[in-house]
PAZAPA-4460 file (N, C-alpha, C; in steps of 0.05 Angstrom, whole numbers, plus 32768, in hexadecimal, padded with zeros to 4 digits):
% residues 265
    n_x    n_y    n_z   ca_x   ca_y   ca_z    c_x    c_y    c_z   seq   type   mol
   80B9   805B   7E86   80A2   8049   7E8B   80A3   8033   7E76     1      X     A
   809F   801A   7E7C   80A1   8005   7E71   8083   7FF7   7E6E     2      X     A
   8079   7FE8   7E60   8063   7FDA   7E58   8069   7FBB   7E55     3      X     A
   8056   7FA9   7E5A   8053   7F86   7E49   8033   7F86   7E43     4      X     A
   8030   7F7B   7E31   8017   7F7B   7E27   7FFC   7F68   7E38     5      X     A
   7FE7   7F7A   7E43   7FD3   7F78   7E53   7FBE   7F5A   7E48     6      X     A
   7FBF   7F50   7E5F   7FB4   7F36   7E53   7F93   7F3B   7E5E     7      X     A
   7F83   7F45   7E4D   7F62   7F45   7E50   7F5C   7F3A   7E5C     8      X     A
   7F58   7F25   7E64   7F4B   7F0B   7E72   7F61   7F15   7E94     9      X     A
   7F6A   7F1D   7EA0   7F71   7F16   7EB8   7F63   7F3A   7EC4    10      X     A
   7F61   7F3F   7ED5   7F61   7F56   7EEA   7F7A   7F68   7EE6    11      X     A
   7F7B   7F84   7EE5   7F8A   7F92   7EF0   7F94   7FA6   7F08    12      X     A
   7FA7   7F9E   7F12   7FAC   7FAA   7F31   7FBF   7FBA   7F2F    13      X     A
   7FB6   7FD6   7F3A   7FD4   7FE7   7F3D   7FD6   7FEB   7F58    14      X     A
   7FF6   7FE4   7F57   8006   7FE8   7F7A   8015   8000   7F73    15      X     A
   800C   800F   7F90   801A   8025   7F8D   8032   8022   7FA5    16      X     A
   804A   802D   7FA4   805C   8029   7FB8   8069   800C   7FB6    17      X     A
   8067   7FFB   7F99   8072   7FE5   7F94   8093   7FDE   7F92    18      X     A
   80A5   7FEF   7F9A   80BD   7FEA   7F9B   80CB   7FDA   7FB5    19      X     A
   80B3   7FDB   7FC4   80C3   7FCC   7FDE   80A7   7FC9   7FF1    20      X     A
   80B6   7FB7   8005   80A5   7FAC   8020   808B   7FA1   800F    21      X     A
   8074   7FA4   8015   8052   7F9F   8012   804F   7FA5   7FF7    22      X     A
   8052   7FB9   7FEC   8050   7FC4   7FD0   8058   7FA9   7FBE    23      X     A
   8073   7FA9   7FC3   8083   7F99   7FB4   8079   7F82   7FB9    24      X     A
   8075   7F73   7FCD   8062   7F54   7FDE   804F   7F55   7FC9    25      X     A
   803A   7F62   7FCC   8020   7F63   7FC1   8026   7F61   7F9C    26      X     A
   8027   7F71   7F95   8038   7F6D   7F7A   803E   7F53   7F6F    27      X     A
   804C   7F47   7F7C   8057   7F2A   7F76   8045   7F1F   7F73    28      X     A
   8037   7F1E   7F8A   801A   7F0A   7F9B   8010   7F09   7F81    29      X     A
   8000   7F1B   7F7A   7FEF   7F1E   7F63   7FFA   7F1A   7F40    30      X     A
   800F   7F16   7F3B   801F   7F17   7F28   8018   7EF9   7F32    31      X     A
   8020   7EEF   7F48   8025   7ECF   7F3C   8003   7EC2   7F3F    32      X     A
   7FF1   7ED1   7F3F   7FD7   7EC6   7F3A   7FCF   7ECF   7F1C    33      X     A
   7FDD   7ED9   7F13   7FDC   7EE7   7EF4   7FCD   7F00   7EF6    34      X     A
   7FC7   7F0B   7F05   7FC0   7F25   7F02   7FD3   7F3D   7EF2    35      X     A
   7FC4   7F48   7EDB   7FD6   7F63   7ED3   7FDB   7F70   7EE6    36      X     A
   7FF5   7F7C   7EF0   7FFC   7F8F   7F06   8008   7FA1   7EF8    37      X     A
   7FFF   7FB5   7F02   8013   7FD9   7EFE   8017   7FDB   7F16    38      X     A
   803E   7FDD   7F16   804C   7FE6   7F31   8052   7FFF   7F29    39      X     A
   804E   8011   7F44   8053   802D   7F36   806B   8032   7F5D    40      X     A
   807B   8044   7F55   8090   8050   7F6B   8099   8065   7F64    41      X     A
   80AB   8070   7F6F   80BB   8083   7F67   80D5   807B   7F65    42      X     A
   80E5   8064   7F61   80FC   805C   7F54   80F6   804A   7F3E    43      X     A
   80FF   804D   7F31   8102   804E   7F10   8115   8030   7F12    44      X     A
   8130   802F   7F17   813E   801B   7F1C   812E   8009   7F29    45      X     A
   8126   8006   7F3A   8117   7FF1   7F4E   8108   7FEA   7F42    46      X     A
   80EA   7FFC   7F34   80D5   7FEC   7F25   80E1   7FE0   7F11    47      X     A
   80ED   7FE6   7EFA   8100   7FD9   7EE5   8101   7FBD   7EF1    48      X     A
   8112   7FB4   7F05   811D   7F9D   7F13   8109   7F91   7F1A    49      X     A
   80F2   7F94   7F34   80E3   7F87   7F34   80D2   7F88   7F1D    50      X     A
   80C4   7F90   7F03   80B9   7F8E   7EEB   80C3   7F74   7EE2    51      X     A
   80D9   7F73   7EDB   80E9   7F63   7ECD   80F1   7F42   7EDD    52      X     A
   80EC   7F4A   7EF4   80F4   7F3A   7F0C   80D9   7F20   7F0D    53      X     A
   80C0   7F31   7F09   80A3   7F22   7F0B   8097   7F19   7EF6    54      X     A
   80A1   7F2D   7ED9   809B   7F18   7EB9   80A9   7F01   7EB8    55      X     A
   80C4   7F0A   7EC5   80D7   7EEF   7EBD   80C8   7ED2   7ECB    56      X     A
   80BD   7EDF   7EE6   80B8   7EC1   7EF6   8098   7EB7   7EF9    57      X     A
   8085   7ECC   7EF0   8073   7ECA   7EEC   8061   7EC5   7ED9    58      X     A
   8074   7EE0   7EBF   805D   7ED9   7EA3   8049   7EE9   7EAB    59      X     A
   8047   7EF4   7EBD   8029   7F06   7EC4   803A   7F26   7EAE    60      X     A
   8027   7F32   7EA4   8027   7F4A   7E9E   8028   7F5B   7EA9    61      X     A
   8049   7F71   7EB4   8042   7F86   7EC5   804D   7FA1   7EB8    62      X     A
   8045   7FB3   7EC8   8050   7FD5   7EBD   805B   7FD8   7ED1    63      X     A
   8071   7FE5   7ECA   807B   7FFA   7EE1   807C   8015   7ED2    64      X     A
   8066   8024   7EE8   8062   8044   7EE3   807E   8055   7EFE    65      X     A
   808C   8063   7EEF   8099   8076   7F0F   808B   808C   7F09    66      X     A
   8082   8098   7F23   807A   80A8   7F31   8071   80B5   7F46    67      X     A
   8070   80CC   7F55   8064   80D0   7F6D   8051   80D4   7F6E    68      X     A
   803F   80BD   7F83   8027   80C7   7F8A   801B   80E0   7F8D    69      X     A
   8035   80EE   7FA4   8024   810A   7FB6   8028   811A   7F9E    70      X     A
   8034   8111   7F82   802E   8127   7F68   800C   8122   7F62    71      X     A
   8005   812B   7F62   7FEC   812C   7F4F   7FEA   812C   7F30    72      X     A
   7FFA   8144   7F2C   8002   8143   7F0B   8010   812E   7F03    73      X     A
   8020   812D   7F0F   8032   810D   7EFF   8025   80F4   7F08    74      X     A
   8016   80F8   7F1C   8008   80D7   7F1D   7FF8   80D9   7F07    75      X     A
   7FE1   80F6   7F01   7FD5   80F4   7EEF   7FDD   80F0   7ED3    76      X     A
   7FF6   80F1   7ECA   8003   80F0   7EAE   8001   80D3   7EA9    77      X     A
   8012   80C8   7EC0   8017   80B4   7EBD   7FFD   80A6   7EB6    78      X     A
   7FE8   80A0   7EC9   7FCD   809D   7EC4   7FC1   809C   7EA6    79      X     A
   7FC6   80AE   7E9A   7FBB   80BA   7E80   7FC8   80AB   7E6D    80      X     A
   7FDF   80A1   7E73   7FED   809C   7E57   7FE2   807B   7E5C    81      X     A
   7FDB   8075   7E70   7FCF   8052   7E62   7FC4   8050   7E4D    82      X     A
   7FC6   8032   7E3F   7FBC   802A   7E2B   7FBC   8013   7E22    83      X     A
   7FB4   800A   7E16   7FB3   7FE6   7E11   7FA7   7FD6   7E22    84      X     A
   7F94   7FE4   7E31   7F81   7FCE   7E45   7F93   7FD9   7E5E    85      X     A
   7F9D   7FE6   7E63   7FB2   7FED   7E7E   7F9D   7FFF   7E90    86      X     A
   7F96   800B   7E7B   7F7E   8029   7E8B   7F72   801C   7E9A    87      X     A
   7F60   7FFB   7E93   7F4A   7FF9   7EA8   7F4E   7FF6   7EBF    88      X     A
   7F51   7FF6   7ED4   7F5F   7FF1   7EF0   7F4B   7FDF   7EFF    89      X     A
   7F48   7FCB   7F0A   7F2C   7FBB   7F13   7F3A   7FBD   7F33    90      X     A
   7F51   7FC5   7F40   7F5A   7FC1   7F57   7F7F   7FDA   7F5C    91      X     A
   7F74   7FE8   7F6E   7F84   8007   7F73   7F8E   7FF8   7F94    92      X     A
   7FAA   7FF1   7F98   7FAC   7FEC   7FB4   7FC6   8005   7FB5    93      X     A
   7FB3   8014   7FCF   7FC0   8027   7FD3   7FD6   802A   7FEC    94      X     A
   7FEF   8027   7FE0   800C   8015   7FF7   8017   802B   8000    95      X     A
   8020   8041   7FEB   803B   8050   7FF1   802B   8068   8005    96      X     A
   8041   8063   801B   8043   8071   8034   805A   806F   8044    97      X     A
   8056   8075   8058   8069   8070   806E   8071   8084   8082    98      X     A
   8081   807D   809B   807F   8094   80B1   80A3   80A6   80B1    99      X     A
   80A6   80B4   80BA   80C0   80C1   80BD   80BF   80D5   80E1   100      X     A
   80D7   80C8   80E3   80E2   80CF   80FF   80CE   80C5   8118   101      X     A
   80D7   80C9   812E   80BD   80C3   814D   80CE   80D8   815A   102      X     A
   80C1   80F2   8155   80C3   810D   8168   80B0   810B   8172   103      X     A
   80AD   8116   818F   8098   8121   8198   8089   813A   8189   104      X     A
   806F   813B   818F   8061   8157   8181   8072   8174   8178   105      X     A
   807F   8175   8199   8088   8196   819E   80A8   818D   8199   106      X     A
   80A8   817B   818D   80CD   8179   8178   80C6   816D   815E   107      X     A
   80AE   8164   814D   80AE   8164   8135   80B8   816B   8120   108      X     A
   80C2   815E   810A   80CB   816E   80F0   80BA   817C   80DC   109      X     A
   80B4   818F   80D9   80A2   818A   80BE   80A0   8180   80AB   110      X     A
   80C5   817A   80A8   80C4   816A   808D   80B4   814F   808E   111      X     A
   80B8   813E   80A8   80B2   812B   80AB   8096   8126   80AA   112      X     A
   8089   8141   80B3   806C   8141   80B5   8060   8147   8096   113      X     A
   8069   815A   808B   805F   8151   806A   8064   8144   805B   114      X     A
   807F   8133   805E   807E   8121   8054   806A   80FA   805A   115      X     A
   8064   8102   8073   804C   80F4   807D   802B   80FD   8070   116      X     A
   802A   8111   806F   800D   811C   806A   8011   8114   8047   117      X     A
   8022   811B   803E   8021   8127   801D   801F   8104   8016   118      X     A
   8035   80EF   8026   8033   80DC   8018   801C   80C2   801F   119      X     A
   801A   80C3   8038   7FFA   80B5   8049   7FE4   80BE   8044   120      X     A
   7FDE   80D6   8041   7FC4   80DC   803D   7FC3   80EA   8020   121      X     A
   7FD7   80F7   8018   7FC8   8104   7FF9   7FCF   80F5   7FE1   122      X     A
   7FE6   80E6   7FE8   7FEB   80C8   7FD3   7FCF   80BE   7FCC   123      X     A
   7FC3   80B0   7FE0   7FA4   80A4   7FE7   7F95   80B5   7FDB   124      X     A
   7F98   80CE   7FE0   7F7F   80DD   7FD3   7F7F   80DB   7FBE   125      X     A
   7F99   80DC   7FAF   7F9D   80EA   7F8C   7F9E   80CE   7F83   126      X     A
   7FA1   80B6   7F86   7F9C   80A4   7F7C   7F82   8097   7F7D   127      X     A
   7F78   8099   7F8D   7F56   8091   7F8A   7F45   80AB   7F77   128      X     A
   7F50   80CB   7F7F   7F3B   80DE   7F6D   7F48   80D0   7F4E   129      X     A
   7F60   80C1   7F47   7F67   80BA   7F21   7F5A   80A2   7F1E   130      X     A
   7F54   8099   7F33   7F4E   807C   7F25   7F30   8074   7F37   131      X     A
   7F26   807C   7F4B   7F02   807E   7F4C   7EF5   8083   7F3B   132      X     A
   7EF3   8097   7F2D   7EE4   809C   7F1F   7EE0   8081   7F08   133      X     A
   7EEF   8078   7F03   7EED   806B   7EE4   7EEC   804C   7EF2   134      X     A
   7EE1   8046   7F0F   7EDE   8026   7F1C   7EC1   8034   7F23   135      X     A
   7EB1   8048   7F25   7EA0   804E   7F2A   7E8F   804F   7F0C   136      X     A
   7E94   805B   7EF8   7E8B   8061   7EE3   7E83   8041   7ED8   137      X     A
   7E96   802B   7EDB   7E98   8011   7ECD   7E7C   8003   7EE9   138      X     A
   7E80   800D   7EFF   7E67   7FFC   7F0C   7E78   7FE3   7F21   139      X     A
   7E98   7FE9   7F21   7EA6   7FD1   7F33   7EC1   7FD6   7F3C   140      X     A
   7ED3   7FD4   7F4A   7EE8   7FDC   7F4B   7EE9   7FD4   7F6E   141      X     A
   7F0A   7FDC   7F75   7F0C   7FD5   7F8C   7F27   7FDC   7F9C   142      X     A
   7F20   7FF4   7FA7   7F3B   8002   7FAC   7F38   7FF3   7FCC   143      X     A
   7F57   7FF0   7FD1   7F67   7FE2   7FEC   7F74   7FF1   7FF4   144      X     A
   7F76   8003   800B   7F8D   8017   8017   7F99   8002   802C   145      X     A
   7FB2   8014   802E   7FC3   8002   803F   7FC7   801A   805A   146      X     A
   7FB1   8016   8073   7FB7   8023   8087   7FD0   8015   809A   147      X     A
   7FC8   8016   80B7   7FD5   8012   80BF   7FD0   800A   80E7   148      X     A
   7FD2   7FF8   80F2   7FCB   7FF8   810B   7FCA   8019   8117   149      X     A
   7FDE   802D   810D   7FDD   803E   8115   7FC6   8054   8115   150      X     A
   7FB8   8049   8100   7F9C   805C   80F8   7F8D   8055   8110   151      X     A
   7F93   8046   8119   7F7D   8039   8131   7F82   8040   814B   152      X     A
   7F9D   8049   814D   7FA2   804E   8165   7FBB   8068   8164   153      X     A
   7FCA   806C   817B   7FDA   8080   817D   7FEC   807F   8193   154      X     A
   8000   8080   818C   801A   807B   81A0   802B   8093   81A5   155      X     A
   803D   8097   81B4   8051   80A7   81BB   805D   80B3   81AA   156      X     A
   8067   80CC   819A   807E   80C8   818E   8077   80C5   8163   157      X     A
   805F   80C2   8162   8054   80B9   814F   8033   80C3   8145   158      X     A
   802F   80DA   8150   8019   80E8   8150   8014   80F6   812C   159      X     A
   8027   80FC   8120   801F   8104   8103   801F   80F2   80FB   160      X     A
   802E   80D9   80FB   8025   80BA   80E5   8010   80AC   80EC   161      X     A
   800A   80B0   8108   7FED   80AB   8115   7FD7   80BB   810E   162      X     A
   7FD9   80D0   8105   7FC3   80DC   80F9   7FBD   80D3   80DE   163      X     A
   7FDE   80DE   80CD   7FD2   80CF   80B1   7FC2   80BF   80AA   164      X     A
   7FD2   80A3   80BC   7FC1   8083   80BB   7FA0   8090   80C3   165      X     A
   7FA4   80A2   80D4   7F81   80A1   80E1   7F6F   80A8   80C3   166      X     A
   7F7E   80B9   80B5   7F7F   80CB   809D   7F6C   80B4   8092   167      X     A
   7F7F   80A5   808A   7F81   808B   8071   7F61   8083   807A   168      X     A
   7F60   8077   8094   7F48   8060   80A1   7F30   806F   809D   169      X     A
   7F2B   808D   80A2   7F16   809F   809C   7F1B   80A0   807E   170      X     A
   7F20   809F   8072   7F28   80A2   804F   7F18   8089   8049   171      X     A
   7F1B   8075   804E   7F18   805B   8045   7EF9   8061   8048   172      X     A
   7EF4   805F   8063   7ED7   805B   806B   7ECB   8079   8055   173      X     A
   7ED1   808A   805A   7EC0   80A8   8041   7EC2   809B   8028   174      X     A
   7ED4   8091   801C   7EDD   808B   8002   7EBF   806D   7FFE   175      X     A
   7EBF   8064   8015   7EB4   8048   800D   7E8F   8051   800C   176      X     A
   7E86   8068   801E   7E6B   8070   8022   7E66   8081   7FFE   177      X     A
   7E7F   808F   7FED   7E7B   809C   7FDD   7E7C   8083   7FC9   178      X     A
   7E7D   806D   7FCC   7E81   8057   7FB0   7E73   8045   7FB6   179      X     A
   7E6B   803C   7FC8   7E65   801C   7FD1   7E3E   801B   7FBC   180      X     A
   7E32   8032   7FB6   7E16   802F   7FAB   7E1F   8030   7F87   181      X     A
   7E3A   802C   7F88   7E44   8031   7F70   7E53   8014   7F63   182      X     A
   7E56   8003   7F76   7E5C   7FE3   7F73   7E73   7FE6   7F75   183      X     A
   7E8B   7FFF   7F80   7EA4   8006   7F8B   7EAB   7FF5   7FA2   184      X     A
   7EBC   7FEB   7FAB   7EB9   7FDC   7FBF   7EDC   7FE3   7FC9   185      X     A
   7EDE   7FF5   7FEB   7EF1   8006   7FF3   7EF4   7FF0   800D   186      X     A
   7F0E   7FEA   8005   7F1E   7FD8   8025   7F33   7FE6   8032   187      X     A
   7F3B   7FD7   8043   7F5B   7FE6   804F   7F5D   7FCC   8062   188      X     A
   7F7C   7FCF   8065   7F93   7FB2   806E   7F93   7FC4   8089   189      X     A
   7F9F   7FC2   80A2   7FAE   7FC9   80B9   7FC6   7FC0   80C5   190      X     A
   7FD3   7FBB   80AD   7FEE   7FA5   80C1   7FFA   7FB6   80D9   191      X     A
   8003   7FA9   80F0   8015   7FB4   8104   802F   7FB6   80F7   192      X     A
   8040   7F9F   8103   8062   7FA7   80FD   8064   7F92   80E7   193      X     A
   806E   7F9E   80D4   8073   7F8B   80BB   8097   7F8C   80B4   194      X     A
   80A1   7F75   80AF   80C2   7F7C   80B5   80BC   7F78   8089   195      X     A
   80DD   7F79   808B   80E5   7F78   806C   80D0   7F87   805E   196      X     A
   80D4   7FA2   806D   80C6   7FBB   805B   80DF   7FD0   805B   197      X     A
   80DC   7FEC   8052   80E7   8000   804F   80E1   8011   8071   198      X     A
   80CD   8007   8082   80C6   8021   8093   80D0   8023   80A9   199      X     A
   80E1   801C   80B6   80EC   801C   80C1   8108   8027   80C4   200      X     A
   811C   801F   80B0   812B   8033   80A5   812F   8049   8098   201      X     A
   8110   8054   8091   80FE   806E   808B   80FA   8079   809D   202      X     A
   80EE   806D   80B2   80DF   807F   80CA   80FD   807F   80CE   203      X     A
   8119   8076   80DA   812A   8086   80E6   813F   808E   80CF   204      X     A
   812D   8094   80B8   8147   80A0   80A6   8163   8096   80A7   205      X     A
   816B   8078   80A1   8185   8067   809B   818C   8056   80AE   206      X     A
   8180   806E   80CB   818D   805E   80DF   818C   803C   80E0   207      X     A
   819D   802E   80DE   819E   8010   80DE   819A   7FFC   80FC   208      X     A
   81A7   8011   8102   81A6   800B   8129   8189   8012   812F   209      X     A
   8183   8022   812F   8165   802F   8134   8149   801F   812C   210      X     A
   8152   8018   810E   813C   800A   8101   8139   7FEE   8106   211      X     A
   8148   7FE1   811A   8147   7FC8   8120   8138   7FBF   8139   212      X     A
   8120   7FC3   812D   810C   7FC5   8145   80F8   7FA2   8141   213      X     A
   8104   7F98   812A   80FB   7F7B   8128   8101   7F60   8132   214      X     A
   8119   7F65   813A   813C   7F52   8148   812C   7F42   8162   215      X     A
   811B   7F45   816C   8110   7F38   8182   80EE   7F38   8183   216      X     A
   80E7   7F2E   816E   80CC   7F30   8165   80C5   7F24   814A   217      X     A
   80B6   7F0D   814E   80A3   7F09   8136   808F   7F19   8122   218      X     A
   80A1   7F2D   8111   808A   7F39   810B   8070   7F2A   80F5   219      X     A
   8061   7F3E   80EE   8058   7F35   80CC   806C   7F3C   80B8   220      X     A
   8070   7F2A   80AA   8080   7F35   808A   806E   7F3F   8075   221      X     A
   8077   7F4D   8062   806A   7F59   804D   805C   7F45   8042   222      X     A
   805E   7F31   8033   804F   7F17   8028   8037   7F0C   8038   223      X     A
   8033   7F0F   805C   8023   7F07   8062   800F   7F22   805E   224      X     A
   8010   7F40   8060   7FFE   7F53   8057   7FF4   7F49   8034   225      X     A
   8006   7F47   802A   7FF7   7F42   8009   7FEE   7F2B   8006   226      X     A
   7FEC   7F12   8018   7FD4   7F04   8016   7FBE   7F0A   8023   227      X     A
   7FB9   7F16   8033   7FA4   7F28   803D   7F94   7F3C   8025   228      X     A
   7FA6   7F4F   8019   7FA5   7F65   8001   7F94   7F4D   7FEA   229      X     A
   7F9F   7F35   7FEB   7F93   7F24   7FDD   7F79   7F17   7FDF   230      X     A
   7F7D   7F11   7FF7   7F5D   7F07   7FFE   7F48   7F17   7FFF   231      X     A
   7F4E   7F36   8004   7F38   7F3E   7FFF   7F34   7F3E   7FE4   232      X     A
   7F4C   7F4B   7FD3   7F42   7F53   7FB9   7F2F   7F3D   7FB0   233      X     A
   7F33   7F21   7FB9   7F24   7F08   7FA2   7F07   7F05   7FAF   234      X     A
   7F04   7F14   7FC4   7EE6   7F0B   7FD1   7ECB   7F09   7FBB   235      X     A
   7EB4   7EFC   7FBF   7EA4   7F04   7FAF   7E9A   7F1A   7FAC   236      X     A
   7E8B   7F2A   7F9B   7E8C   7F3E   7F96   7E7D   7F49   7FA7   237      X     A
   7E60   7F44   7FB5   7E52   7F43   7FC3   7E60   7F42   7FE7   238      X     A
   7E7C   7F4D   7FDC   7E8A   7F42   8000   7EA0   7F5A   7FFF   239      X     A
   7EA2   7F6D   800D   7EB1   7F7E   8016   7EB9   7F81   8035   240      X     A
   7ED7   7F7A   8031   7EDC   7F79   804A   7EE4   7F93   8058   241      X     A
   7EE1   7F9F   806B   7EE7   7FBB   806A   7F04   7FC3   806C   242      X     A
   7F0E   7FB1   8089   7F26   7FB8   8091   7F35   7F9B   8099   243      X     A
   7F4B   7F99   809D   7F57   7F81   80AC   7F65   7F93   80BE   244      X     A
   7F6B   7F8F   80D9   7F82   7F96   80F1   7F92   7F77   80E9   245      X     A
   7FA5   7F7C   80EA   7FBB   7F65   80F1   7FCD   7F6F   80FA   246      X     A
   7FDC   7F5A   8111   7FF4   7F60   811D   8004   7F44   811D   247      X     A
   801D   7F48   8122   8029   7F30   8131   801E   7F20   8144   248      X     A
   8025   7F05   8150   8019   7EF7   8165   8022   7F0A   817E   249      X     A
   8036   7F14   8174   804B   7F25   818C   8044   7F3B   8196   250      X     A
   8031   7F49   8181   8028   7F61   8184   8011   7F61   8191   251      X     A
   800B   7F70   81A4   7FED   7F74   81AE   7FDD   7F97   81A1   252      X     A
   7FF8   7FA8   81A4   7FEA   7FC6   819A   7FFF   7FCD   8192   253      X     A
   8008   7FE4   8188   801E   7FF4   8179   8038   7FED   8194   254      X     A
   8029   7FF6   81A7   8045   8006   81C5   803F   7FE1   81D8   255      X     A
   8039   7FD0   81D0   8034   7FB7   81E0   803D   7F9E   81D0   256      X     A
   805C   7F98   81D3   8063   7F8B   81C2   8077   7F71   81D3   257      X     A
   8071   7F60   81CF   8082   7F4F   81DE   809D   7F42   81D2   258      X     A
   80AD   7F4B   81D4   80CA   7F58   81CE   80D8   7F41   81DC   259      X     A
   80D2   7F20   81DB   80E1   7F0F   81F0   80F0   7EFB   81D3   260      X     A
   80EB   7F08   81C7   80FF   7EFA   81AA   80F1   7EEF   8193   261      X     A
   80F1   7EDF   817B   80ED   7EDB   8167   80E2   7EC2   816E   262      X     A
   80C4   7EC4   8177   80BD   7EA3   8180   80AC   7E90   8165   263      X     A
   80A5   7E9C   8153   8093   7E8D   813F   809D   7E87   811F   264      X     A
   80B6   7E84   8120   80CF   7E84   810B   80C3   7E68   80FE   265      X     A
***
């Protein structure tokens, strides 16, 4: 774990899942508005690089914490050992997730399925139960989950990452009824297909052929989600936005995609 010294006067934001796609987008975003950022992942190499990658071009102050979310204990260590103005957190955007494989129900992996549950929904949990409490105690704070069009709906082939997401969207809304008389203020993003991320070649585990589900389609890029992640965070305080859905122009629903090529380049 690495440190730069916390500049009082700006906000602090921790991204979780900041090594790539949105995580990583968002990160930047806010680094180059000077926000203190803590990127936290589970590669060590990657946060190093981007750490080093965003002082150099920014000057904004960042941490890179590694660790796993779906740990509890090690998110919580990690947690504990802030210091120097790092502890206060004024903004928790909660990124790291993602889907694995499209079996049908009655051919599912398990692995695939706990690794969906453990990292969509109990990531989310264990990072809001370390860091709610102490945006509730101060009277302000403002956690951002990163669902997913999929919370909203449900497709073929995609029924446990469609739950999770459902997971996340009911999380947000409980999380926001248990804080909002507390000056907590709980959002969530919805992007549809976002290209120049990790999930795709996740959901088919390497496959390169498989994951090229972007090649004939305008999607959203990661950068257009973290100006969103942005706009809410800066709203006035008095302004909570709950959710955004976004999709491509291309996109109408998850399974309704108009696939006639790359028209908004």
């Amino acid at each position: 774990m690495s440190s730069s010294k916390n500049n009082p006067q700006s906000k602090t934001i921790l991204v979780t899942g900041a090594t790539s796609g949105i995580g990583k987008a968002t990160a930047r975003y806010f680094a180059k508005k000077g926000y203190n950022v803590i990127i936290t992942g589970r590669r060590k190499d990657k946060l190093e690089e981007i750490k080093k990658t965003m002082e150099n071009k920014y000057g904004s102050p960042i941490l890179a914490m590694c660790f796993d979310v779906c740990d509890f204990e090690e998110a919580q260590a990690a947690l504990n050992s802030l210091t120097d103005g790092w502890e206060k957190i004024d903004i928790l955007v909660n990124n790291a997730g993602g889907a694995r494989g499209m079996d049908p129900i009655q051919g599912g992996q398990l692995e695939h399925w706990n690794y969906m549950i453990d990292t969509n929904i109990k990531g989310v949990l264990h990072m809001a139960r370390l860091i709610a409490p102490q945006m509730a105690e101060r009277g302000k704070g403002h956690i951002i989950n990163i669902c997913s069009t999929a919370g909203h709906e449900v497709y073929p082939n995609g029924a446990v990452y469609c739950a999770s997401k459902h997971a996340v969207d009911a999380l947000t809304k409980g999380m926001r009824h248990d804080l909002f008389r507390m000056g907590v203020r709980v959002s969530q993003i919805s992007p549809g297909m976002v290209e120049d991320t990790e999930f795709a070649i996740n959901r088919f585990e390497g496959d390169e052929e498989r994951a090229k589900i972007y090649e004939d389609i305008t999607p959203l890029n990661a950068r257009d989600v973290a100006e969103l992640i942005f706009f809410v965070a800066t709203r006035p305080r008095h302004v909570n936005i709950q959710d955004i859905l976004v999709m491509s122009t291309q996109q109408a629903s998850s399974t309704n995609v108009d696939r006639t090529g790359r028209k908004y380049e």
